[in-house]
N, C-alpha and C positions, 0 to 999 in steps of 0.2 A: 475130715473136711479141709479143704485145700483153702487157705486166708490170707489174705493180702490188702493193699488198698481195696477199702471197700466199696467208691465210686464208679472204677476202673476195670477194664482188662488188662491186657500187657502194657500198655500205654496210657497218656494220663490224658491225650486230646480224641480220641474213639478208641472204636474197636480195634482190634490187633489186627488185621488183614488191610486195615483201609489208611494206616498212617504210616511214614519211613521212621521210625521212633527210634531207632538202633541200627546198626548194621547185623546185628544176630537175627532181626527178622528176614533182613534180606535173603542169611545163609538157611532160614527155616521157609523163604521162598522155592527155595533152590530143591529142597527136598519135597512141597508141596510138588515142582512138577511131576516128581516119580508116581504121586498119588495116582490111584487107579478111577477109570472111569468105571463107575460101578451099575449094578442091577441093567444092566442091558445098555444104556443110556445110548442114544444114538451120536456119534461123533459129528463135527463140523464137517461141512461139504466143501469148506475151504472159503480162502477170505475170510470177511465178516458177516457172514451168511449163519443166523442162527441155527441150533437144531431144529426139525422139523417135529421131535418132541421132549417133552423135558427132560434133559441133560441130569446126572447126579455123582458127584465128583465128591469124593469121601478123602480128608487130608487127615492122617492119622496119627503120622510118624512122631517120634519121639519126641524130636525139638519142637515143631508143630506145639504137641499137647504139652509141653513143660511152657514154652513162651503163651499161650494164650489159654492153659488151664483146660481145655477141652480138645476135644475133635472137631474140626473144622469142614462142613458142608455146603458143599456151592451145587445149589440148585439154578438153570438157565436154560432161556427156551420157554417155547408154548409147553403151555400146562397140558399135558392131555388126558383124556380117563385114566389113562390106567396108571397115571405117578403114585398117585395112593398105593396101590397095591407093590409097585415097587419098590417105593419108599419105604411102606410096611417089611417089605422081604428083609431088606436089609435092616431093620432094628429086631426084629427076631430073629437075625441070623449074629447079631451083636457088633455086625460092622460099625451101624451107627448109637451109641449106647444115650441112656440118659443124660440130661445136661449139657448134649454138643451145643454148638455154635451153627447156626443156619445161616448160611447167609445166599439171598435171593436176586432175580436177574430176569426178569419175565412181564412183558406188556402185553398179552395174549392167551389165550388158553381157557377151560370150562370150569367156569364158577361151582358145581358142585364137587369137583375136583380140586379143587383151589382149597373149597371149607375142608373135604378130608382130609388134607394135607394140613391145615391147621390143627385136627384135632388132634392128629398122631405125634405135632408140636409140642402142642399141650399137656397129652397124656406121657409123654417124655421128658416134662420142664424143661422144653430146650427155649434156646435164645436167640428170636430173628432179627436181623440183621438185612440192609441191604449190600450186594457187593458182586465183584467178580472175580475168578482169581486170575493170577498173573499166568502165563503162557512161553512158551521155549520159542526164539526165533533163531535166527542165522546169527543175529548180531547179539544175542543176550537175553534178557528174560525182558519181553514188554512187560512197558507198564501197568499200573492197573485203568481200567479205562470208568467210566462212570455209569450205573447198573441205576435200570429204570425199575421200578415195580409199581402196575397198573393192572386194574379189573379183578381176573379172579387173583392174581397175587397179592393183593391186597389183603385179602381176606383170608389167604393162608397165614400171609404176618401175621397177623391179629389171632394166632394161635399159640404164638410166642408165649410164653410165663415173664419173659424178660423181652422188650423190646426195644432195640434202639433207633431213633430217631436218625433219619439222614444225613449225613454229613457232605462238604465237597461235594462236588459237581450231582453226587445220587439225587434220586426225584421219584417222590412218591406221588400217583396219581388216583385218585378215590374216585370207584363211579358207586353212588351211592343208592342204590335201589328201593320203589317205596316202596313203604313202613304200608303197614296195615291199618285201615281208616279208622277213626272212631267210630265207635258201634253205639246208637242210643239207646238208651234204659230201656226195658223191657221188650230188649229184640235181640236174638242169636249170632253170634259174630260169624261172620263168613269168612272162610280161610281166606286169605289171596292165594295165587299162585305162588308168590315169593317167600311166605310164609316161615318157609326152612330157614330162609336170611335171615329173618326175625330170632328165629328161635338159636341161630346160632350166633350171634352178635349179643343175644343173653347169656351165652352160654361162657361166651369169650369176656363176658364183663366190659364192651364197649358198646358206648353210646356216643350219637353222632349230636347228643343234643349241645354238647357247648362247641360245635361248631357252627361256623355261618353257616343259613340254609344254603344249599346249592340252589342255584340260578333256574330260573323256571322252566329255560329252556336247554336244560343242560343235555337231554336224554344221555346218548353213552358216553359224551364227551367226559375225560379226565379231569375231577378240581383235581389242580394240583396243590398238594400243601407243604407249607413250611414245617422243619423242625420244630419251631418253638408252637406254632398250630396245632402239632400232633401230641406235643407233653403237655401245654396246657388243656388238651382235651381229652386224657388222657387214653389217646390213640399208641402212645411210646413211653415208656416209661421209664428209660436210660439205667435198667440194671434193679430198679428198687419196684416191690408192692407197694402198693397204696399204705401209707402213715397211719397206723392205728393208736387209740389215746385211750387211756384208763383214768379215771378221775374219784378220788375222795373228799372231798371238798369240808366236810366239818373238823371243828376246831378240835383240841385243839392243836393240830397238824395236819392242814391240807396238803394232799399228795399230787400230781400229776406224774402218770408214765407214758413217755412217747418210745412206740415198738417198731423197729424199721428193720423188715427183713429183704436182704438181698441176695444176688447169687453167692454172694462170701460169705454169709453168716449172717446170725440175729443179733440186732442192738437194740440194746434197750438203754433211754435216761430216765431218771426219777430226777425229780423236783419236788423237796416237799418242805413247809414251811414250819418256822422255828421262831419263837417270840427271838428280837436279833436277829435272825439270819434265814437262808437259804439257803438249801446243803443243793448240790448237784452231784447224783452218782452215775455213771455209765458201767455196765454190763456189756464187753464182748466177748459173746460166747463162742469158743472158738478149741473146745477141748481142754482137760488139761495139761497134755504133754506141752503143746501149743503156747497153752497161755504162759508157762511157766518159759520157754524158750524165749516168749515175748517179755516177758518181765525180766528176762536175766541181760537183754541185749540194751533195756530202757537206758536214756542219759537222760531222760527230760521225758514230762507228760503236762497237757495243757488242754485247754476249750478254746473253741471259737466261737466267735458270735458275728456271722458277716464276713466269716471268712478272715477276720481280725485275731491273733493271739489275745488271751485272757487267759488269767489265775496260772500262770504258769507255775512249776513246781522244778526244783532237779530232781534226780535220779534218788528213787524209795519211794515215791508218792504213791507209785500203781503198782497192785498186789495180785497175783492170781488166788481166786478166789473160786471153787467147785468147776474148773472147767472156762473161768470167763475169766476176762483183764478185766480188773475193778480200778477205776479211778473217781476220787470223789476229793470234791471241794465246797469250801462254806463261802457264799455269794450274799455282797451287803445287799438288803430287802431292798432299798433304795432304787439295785440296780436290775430289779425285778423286770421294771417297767421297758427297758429297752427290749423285752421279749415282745411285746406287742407291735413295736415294727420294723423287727428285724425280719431277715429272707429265713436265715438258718444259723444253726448251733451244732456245734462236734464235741467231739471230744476224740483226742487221739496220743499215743504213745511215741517217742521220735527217738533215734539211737543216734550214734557220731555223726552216721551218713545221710544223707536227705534222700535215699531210697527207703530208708529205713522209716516208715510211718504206717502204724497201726492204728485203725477206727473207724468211727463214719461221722458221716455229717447227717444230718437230719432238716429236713425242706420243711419250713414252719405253716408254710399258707393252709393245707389241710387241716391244720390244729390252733386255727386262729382263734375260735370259737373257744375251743378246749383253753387255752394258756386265756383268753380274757375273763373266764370264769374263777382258772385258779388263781389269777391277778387278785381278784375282788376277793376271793374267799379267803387268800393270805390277810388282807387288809381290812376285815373283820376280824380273824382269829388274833392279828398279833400288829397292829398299826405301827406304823415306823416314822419317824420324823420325817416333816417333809424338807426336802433340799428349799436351802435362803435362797429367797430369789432378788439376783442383783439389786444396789441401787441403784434410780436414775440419775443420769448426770445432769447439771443443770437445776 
């Protein structure tokens, strides 16, 4: 398993196609244009005249996949029946393999075509993206321009395992199709027509419910949504599954484990309580050849909390441990309490150079519930002084 920054791709502000992060992307530009236009795909008719069906352009080459960890796919253009089947062609023929990089370009095209192309996503763990890529002119490689996806491409995103939220000028437009009425008690539900939309937006694990309703009189017009709209609904998910918590809560050592798996690997923290103290360990698993390279290069290992240095340590703190980088520290109980409103907490490995940073962070709001539990259950098992609180002056 390929491990790096765990928030990231090749770059720390998006994805690798869509930011100037280097000048080595530029020259893995330059090799992107040799990439082949694949599975038939019809080419431009010139100008900016999209395809008349959708386009599938496979970046494969060496630098490519060393800078951004996968193969790179730019799908653009009306959707038409038959992408599926073409799409399909090429991942059984291994052009397109598990885990590439999708990245999307299309306000048109047939909604049942749109969800098969999500599920062939999905059944691949690949990662969409929106985007387009850069092209050969007379005077140099244009730039990249800003990739819309509306209607059915929509719904092919949301096949993603990994989904990134829009960045710069991209714009995602959701036409949202209804839902299947309430049925009353003692009467047979009647399919709708759209029904398959139902059963595929279950299937995708999205739900449109912590979004605003759309407008009553929206019919096919586009919401368009925001980035932070689509993570906090969790339409986009920026690289991470959904937070999972494990909880032991009797005395006398309450536990809490928070599991955050990403395309880089699985992390896990434990938190568990100690009459005096609070140990915190992190788990990244990551191999052991891996972890051991990781602990040979450590100068320093520390946590975050808010994106703030704590508990820092130098070099010996973090040990490879069956496969995983183990870093662990004892946390005064006192300072328990800042876990209930903070955003997030890390833990990570750092060497001479500041490229050099091994771990993840962990998004706390899913496990607010979880950490207020083991808050209380720590201060049952093993109460801690409370902090003096000033005096007043005057």
């Amino acid at each position: 398993m390929r491990y790096g920054k765990s928030e990231n791709t090749a770059c720390r502000s998006g994805p690798p196609s869509r930011t100037a992060c280097s000048g080595l992307w530029l020259l893995a530009c330059a090799s992107m244009a040799g990439a082949a236009h694949a599975g038939g795909a019809t080419p431009r008719s010139g100008g900016n005249a999209a395809p008349t069906r959708l386009a599938i352009q496979v970046n494969d080459d060496r630098m490519t996949v060393n800078l951004a960890g996968a193969p790179q796919i730019y799908l653009y253009g009306a959707i038409d029946a038959g992408a599926p089947q073409r799409f399909e062609a090429l991942v059984k023929s291994g052009k397109i393999p598990p885990g590439s990089d999708v990245y999307l370009n299309s306000s048109q095209g047939d909604l049942d075509a749109g969800m098969a192309l999500g599920r062939l996503f999905r059944t691949g763990s690949m990662t969409t993206h929106l985007g387009t890529p850069r092209r050969k002119s007379r005077g140099g490689y244009r730039g990249v321009k800003a990739a819309v996806c509306s209607g059915a491409c929509v719904y092919a995103y949301f096949g993603g395992l990994y989904r990134w939220a829009p960045t710069g000028r991209d714009r995602v437009g959701l036409v949202r199709h209804p839902t299947a009425p309430a049925t009353p008690p003692g009467t047979t539900p009647a399919l709708p027509a759209n029904s398959t939309v139902d059963a595929y937006l279950r299937e995708m694990g999205i739900d449109f419910g912590r979004l605003a309703p759309a407008p009553a009189s929206a019919g096919e017009s586009p919401d368009w949504l925001t980035a932070d709209q689509m993570v906090v609904a969790g339409l986009a998910n920026n690289g991470r599954l959904p937070l999972k918590t494990k909880s032991r809560l009797l005395p006398p050592a309450p536990l809490l484990e928070l599991h955050q798996e990403n395309r880089r690997g699985n992390h896990r923290l434990v938190l568990q309580c100690r009459p005096g103290s609070v140990t915190l360990t992190a788990y990244d698993e990551v191999g052991a050849t891996r972890a051991r390279q990781i602990v040979a290069h450590e100068t320093r290992s520390y946590f975050e909390v808010d994106r703030q240095e704590v508990l820092v340590e130098p070099r010996g703190a973090a040990r490879a441990v069956d496969g995983a980088v183990v870093t662990s520290r004892s946390w005064p109980p006192a300072e328990l309490g800042r876990l209930l409103s903070s955003t997030s907490i890390g833990a990570w490995v750092g060497g001479r150079r500041s490229a050099f940073r091994y771990g993840a962070t962990f998004m706390l709001y899913p496990a607010r519930h979880a950490i207020k539990d083991f808050y209380n259950a720590c201060w049952r098992a093993a109460p801690w002084p409370a902090k003096p609180t000033p005096a007043k002056k005057g």
